[in-house]
MDTraj code that builds the backbone (N, CA, C; nanometers):
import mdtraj as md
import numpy as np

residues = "UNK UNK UNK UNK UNK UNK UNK UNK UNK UNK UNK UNK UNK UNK UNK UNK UNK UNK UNK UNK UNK UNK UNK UNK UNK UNK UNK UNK UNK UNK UNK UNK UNK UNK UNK UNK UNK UNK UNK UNK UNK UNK UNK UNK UNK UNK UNK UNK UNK UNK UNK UNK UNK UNK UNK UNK UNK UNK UNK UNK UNK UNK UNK UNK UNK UNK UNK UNK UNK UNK UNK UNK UNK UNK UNK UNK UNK UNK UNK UNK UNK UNK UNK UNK UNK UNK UNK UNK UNK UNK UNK UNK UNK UNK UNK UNK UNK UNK UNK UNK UNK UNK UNK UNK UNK UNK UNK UNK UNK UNK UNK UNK UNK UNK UNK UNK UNK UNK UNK UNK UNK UNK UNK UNK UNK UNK UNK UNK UNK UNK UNK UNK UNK UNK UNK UNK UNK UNK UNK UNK UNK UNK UNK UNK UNK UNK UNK UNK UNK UNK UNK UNK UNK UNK UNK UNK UNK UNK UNK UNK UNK UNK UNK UNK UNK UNK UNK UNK".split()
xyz = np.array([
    [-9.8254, 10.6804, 25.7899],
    [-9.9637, 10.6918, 25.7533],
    [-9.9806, 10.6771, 25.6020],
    [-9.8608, 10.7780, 25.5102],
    [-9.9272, 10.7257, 25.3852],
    [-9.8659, 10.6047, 25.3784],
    [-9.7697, 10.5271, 25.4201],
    [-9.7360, 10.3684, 25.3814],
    [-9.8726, 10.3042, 25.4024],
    [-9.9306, 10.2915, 25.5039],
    [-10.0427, 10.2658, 25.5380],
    [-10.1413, 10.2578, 25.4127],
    [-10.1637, 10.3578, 25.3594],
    [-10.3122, 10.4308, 25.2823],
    [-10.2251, 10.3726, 25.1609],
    [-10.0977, 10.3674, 25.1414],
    [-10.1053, 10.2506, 24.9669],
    [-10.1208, 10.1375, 24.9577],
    [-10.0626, 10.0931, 25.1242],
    [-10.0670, 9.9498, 25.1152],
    [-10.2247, 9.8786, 25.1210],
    [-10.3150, 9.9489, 25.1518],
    [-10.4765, 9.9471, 25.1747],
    [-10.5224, 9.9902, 25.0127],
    [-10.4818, 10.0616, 24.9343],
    [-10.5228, 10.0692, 24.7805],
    [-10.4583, 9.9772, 24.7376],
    [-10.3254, 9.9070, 24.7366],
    [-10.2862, 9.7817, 24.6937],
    [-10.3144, 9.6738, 24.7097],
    [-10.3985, 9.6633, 24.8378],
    [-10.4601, 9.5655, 24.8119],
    [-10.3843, 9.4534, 24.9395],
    [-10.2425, 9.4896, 25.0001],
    [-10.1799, 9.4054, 25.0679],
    [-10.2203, 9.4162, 25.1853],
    [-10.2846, 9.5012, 25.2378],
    [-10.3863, 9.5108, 25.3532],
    [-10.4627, 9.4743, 25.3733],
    [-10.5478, 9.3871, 25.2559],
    [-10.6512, 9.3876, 25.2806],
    [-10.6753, 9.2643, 25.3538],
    [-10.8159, 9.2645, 25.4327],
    [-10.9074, 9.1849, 25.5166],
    [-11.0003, 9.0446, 25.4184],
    [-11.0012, 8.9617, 25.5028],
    [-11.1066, 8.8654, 25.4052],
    [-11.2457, 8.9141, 25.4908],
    [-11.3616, 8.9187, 25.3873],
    [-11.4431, 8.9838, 25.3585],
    [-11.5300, 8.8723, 25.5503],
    [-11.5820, 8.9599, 25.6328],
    [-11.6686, 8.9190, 25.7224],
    [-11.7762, 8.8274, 25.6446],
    [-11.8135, 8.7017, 25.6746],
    [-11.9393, 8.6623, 25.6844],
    [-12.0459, 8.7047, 25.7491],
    [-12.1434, 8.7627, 25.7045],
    [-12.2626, 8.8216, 25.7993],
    [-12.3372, 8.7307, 25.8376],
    [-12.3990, 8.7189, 25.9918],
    [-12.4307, 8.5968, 25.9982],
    [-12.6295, 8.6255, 25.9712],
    [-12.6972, 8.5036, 25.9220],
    [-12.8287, 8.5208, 25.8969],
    [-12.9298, 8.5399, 26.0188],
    [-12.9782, 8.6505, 26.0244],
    [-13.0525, 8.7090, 26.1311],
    [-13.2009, 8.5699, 26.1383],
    [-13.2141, 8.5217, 26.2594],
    [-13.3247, 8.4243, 26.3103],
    [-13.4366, 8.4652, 26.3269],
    [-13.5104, 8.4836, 26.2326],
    [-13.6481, 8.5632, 26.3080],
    [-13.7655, 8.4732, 26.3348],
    [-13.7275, 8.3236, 26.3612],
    [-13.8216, 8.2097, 26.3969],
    [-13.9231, 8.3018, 26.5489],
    [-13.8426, 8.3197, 26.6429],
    [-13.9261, 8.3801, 26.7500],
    [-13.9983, 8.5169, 26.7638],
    [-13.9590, 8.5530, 26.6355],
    [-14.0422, 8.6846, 26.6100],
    [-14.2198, 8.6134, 26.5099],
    [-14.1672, 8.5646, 26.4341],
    [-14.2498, 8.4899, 26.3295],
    [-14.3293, 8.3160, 26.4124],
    [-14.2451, 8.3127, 26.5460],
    [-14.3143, 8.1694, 26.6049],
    [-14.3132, 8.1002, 26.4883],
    [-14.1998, 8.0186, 26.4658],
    [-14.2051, 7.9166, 26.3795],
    [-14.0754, 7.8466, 26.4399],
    [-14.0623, 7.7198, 26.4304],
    [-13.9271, 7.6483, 26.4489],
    [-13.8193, 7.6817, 26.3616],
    [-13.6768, 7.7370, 26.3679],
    [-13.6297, 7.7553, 26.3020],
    [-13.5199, 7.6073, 26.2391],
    [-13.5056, 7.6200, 26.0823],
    [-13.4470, 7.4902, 26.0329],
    [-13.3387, 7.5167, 26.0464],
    [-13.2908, 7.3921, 26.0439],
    [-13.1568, 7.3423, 26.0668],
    [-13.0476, 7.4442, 25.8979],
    [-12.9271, 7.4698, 25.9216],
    [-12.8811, 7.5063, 25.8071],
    [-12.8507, 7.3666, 25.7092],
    [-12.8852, 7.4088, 25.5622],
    [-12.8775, 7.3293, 25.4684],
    [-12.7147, 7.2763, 25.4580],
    [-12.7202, 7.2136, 25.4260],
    [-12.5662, 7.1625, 25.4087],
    [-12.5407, 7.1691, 25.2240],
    [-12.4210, 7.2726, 25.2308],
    [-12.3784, 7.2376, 25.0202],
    [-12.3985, 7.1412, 24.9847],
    [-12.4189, 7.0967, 24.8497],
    [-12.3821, 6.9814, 24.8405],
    [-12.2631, 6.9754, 24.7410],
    [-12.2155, 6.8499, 24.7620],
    [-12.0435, 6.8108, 24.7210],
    [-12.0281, 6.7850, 24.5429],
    [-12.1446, 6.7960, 24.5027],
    [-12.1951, 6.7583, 24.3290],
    [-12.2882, 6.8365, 24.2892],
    [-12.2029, 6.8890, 24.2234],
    [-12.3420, 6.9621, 24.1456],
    [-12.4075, 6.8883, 24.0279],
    [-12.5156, 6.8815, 24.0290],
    [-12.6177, 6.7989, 23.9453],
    [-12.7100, 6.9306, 23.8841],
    [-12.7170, 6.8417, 23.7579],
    [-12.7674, 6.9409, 23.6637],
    [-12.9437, 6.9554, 23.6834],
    [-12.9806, 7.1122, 23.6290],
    [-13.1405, 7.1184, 23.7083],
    [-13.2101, 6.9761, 23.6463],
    [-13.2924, 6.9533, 23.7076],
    [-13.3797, 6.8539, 23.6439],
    [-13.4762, 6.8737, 23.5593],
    [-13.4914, 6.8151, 23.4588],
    [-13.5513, 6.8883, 23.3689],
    [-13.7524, 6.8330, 23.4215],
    [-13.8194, 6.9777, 23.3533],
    [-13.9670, 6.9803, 23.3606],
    [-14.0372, 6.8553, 23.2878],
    [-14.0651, 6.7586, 23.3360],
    [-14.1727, 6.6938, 23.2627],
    [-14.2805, 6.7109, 23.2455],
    [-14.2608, 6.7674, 23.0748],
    [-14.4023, 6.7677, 23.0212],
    [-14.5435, 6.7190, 23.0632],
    [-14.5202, 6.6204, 23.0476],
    [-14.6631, 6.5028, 23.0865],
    [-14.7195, 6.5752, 23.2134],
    [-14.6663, 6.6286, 23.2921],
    [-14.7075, 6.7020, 23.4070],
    [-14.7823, 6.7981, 23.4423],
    [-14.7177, 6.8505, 23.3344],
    [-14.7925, 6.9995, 23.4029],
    [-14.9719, 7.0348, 23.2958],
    [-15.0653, 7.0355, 23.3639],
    [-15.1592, 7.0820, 23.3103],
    [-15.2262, 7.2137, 23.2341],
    [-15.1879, 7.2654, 23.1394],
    [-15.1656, 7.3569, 23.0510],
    [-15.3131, 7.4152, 23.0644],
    [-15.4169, 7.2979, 23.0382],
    [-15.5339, 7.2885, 23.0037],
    [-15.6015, 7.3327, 23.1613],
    [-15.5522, 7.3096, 23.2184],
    [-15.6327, 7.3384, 23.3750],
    [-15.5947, 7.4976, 23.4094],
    [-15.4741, 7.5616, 23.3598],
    [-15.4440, 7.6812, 23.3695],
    [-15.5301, 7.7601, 23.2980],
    [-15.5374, 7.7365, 23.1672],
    [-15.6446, 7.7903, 23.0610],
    [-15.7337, 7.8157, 23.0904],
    [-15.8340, 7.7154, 23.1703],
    [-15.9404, 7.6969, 23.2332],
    [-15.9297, 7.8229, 23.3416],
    [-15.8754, 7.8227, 23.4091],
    [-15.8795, 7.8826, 23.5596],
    [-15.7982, 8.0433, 23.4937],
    [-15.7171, 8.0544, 23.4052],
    [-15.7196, 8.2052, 23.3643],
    [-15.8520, 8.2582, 23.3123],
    [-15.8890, 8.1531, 23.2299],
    [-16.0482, 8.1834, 23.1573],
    [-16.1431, 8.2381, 23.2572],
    [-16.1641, 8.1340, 23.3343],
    [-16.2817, 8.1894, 23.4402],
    [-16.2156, 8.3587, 23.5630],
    [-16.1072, 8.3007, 23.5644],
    [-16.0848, 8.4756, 23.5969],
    [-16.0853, 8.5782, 23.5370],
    [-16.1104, 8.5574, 23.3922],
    [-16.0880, 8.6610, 23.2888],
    [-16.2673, 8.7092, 23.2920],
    [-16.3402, 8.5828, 23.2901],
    [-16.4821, 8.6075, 23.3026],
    [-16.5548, 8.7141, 23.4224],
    [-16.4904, 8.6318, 23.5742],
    [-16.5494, 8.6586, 23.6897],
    [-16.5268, 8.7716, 23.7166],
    [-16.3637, 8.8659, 23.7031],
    [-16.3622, 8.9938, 23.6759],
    [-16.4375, 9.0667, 23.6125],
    [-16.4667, 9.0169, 23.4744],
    [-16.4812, 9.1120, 23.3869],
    [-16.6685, 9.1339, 23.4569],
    [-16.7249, 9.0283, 23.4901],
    [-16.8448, 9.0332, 23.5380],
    [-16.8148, 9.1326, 23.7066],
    [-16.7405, 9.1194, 23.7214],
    [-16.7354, 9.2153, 23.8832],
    [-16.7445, 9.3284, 23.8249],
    [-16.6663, 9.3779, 23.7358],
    [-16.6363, 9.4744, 23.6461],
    [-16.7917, 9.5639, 23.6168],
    [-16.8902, 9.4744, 23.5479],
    [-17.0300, 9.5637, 23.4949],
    [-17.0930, 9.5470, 23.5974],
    [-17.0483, 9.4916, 23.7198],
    [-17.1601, 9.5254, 23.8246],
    [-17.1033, 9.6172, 23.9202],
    [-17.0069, 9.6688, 23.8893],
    [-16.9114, 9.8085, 23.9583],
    [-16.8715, 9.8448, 23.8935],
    [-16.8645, 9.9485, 23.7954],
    [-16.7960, 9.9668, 23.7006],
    [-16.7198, 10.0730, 23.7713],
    [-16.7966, 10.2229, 23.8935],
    [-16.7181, 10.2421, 23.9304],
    [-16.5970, 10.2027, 24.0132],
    [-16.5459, 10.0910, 24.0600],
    [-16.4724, 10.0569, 24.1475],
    [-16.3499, 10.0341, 24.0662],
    [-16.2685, 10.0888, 24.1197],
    [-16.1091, 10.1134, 24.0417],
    [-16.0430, 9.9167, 24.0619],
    [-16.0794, 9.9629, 24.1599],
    [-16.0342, 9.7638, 24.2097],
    [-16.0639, 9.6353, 24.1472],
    [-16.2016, 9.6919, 24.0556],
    [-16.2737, 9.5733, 24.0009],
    [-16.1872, 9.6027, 23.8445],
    [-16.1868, 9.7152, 23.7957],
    [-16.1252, 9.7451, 23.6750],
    [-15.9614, 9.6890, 23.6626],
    [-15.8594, 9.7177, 23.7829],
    [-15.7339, 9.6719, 23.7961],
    [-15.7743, 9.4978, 23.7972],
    [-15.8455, 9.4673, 23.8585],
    [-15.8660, 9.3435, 23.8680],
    [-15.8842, 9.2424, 23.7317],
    [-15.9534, 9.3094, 23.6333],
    [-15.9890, 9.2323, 23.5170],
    [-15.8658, 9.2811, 23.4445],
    [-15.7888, 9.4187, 23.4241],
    [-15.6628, 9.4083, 23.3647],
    [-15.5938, 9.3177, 23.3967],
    [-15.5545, 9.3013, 23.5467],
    [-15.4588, 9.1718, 23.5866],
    [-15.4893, 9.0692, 23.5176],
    [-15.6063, 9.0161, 23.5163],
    [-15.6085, 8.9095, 23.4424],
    [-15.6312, 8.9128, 23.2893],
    [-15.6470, 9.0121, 23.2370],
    [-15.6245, 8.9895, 23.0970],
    [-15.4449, 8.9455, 23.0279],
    [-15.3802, 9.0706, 23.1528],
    [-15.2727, 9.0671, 23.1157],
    [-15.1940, 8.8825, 23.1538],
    [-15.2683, 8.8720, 23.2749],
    [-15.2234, 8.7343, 23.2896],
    [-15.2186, 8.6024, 23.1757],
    [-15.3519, 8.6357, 23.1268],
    [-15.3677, 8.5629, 23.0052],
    [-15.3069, 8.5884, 22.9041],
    [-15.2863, 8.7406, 22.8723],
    [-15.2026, 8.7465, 22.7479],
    [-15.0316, 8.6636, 22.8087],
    [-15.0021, 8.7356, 22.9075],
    [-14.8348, 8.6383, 22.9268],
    [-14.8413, 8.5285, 22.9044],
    [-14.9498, 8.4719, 22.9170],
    [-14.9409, 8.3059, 22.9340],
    [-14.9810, 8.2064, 22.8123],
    [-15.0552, 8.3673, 22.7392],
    [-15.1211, 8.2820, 22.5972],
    [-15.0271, 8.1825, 22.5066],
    [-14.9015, 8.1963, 22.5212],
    [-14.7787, 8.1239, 22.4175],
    [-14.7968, 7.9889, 22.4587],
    [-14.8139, 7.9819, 22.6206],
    [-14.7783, 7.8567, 22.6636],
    [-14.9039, 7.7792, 22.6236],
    [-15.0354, 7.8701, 22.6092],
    [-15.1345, 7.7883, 22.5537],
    [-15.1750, 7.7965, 22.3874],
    [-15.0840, 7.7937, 22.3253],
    [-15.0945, 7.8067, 22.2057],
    [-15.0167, 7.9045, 22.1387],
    [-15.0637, 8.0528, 22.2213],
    [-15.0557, 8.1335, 22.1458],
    [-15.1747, 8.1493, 22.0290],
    [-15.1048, 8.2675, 21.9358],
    [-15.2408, 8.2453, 21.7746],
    [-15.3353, 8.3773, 21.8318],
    [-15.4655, 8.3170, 21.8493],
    [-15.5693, 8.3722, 21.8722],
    [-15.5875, 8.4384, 21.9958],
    [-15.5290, 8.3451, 22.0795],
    [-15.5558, 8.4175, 22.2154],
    [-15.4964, 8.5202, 22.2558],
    [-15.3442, 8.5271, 22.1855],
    [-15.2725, 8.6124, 22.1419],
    [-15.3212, 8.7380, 22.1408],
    [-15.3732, 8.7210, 22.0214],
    [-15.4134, 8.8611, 21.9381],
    [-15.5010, 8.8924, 21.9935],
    [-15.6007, 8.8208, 22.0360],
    [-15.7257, 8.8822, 22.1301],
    [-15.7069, 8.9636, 22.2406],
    [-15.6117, 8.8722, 22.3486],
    [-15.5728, 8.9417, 22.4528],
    [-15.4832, 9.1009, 22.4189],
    [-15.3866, 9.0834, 22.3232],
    [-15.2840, 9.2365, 22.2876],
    [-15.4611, 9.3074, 22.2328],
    [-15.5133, 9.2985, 22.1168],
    [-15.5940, 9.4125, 22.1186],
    [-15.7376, 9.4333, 22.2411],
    [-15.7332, 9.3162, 22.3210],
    [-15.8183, 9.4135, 22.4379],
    [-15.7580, 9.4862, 22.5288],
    [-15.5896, 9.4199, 22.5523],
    [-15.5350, 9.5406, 22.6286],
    [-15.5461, 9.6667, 22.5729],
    [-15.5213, 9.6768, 22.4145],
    [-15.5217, 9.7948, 22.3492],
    [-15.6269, 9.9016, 22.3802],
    [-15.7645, 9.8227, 22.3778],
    [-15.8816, 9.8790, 22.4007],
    [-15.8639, 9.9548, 22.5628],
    [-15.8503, 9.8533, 22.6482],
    [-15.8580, 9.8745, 22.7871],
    [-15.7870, 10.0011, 22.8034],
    [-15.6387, 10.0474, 22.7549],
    [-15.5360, 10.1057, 22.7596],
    [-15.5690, 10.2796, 22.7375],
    [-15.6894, 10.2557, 22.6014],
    [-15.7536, 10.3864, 22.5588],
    [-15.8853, 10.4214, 22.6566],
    [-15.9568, 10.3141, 22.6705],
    [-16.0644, 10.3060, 22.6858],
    [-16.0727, 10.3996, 22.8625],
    [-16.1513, 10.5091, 22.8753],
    [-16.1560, 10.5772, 23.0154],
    [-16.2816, 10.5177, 23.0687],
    [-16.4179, 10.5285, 22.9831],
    [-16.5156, 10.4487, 23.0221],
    [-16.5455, 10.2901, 22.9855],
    [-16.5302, 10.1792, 23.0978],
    [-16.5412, 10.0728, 23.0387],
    [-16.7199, 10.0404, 22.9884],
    [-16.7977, 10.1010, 23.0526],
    [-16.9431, 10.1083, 23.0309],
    [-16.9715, 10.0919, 22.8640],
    [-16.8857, 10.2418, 22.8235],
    [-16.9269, 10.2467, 22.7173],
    [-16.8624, 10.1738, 22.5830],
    [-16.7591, 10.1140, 22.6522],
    [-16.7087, 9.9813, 22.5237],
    [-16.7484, 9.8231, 22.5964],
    [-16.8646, 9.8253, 22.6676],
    [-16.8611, 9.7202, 22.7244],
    [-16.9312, 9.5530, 22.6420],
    [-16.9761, 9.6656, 22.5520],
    [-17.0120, 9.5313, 22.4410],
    [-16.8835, 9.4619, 22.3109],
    [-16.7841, 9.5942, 22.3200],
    [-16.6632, 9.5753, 22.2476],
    [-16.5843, 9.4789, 22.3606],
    [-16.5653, 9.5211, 22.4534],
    [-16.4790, 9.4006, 22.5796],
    [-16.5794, 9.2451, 22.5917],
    [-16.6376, 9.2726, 22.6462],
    [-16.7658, 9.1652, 22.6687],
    [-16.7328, 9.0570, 22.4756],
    [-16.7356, 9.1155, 22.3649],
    [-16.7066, 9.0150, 22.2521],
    [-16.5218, 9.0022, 22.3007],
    [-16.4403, 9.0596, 22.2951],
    [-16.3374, 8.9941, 22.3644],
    [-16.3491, 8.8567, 22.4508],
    [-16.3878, 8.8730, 22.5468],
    [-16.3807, 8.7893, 22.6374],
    [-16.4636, 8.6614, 22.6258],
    [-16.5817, 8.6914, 22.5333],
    [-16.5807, 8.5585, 22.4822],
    [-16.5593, 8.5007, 22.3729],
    [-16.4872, 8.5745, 22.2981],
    [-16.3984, 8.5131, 22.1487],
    [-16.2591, 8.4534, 22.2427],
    [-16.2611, 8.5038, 22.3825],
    [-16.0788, 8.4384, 22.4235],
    [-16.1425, 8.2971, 22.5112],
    [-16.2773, 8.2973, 22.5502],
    [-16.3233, 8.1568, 22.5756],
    [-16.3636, 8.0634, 22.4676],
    [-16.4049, 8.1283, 22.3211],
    [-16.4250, 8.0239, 22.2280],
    [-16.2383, 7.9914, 22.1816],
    [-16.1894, 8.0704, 22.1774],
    [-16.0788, 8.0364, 22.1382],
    [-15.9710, 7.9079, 22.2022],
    [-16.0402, 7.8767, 22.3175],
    [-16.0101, 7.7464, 22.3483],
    [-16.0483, 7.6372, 22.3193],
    [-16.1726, 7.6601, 22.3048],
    [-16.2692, 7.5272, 22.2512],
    [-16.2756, 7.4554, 22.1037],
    [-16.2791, 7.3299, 22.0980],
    [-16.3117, 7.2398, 22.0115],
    [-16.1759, 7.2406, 21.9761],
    [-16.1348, 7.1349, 21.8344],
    [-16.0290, 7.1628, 21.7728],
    [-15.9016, 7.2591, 21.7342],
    [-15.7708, 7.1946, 21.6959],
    [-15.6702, 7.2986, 21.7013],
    [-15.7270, 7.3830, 21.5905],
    [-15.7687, 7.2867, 21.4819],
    [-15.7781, 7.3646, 21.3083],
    [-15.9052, 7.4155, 21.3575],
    [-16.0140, 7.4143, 21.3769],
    [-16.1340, 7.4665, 21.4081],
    [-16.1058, 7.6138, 21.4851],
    [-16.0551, 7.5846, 21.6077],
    [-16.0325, 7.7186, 21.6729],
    [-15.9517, 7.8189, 21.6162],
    [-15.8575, 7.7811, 21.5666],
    [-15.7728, 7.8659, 21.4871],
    [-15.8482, 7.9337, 21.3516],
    [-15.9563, 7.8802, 21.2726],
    [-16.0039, 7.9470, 21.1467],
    [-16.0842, 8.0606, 21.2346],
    [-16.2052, 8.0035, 21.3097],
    [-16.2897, 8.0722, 21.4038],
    [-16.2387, 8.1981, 21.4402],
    [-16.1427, 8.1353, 21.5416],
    [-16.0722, 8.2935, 21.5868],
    [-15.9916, 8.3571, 21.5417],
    [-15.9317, 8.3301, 21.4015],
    [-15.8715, 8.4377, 21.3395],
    [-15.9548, 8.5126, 21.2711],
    [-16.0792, 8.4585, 21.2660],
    [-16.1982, 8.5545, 21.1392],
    [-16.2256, 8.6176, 21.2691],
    [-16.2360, 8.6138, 21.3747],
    [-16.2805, 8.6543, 21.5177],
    [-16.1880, 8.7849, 21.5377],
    [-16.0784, 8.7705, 21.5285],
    [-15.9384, 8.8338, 21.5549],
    [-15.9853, 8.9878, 21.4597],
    [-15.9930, 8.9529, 21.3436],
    [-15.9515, 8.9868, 21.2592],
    [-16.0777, 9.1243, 21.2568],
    [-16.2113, 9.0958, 21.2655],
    [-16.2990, 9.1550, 21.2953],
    [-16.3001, 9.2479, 21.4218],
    [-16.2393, 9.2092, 21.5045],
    [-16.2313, 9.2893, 21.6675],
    [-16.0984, 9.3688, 21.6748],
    [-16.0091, 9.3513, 21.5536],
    [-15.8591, 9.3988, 21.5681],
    [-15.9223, 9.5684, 21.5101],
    [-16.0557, 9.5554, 21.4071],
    [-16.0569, 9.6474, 21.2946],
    [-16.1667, 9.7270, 21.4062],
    [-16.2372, 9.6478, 21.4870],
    [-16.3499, 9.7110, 21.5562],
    [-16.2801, 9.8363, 21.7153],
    [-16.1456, 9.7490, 21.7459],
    [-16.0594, 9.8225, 21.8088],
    [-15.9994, 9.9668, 21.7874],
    [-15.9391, 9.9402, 21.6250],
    [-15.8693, 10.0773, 21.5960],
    [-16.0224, 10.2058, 21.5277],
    [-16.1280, 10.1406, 21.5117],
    [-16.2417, 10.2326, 21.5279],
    [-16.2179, 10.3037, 21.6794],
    [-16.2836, 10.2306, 21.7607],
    [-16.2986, 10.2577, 21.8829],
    [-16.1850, 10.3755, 21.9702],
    [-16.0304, 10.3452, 21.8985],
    [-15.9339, 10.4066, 21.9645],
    [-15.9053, 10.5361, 21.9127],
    [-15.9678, 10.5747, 21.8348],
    [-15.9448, 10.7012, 21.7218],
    [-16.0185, 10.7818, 21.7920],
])
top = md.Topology()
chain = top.add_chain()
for i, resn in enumerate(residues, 1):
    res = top.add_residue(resn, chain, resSeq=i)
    for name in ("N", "CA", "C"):
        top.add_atom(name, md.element.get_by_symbol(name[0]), res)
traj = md.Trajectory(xyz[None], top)
């Protein structure tokens, strides 16, 4: 028995490890189940993202208007916890994503309205402080790179100072 129990800590006992096999749940889920993939014999390197592709500008767009449509669900419920999580999600969405659209302004806009949001218990009563957020982060897309960028940093810069009022 102990020959046994060293030769199993040494390792000369040991078993090659079971394959578990992948549980089918096509007939639970009614779906056809696929065929297994086959390895492949080469590995090929990922393919890289082409630029030219992906629409940056259509994301912008469509975070924007969710940043809006919330924030408008938002003053027409203000009590509803759902409508409030809802416009955080998308602020925060926009802030993650602001780099890929620039970054800069939208940046800073989005970090100090989270800031606000973060303190803020009644949104009612900063709702004219959020409400200029949200549309300094829609001008901040518009017109020119150099244009938007002077705009919304004098924008920034004014709402960063109107924030740490507000949070005190």
């Amino acid at each position: 028995m102990v020959k046994s129990l060293l030769s199993r800590l040494s390792g000369k006992a040991r078993q090659q490890p079971v394959e578990t096999p992948t549980p089918d749940i096509s007939r639970v889920m009614r779906v056809e189940p696929k065929a297994p993939k086959e390895p492949d014999t080469v590995s090929e390197p990922d393919a890289e993202i082409d630029a030219e592709t992906i629409d940056v500008e259509s994301w912008l767009k469509a975070d924007l208007k969710q940043l809006s449509t919330t924030w408008t669900a938002l003053l027409e419920t203000p009590e509803a916890d759902e409508t409030r999580v809802s416009f955080e999600q998308a602020v925060h969405n926009l802030h993650g994503a602001s780099g890929a659209y620039g970054g800069g302004p939208l940046t800073r806009l989005t970090s100090s309205l989270t800031t606000l949001l973060n303190k803020s218990q009644d949104t009612a009563s900063d709702a004219a402080l959020i409400n200029l957020h949200v549309q300094a982060c829609r001008a901040a897309s518009m017109g020119s790179a150099k244009e938007r960028a002077e705009i919304a940093n004098a924008v920034c810069d004014a709402l960063e100072v109107q924030v740490e009022i507000a949070v005190q």
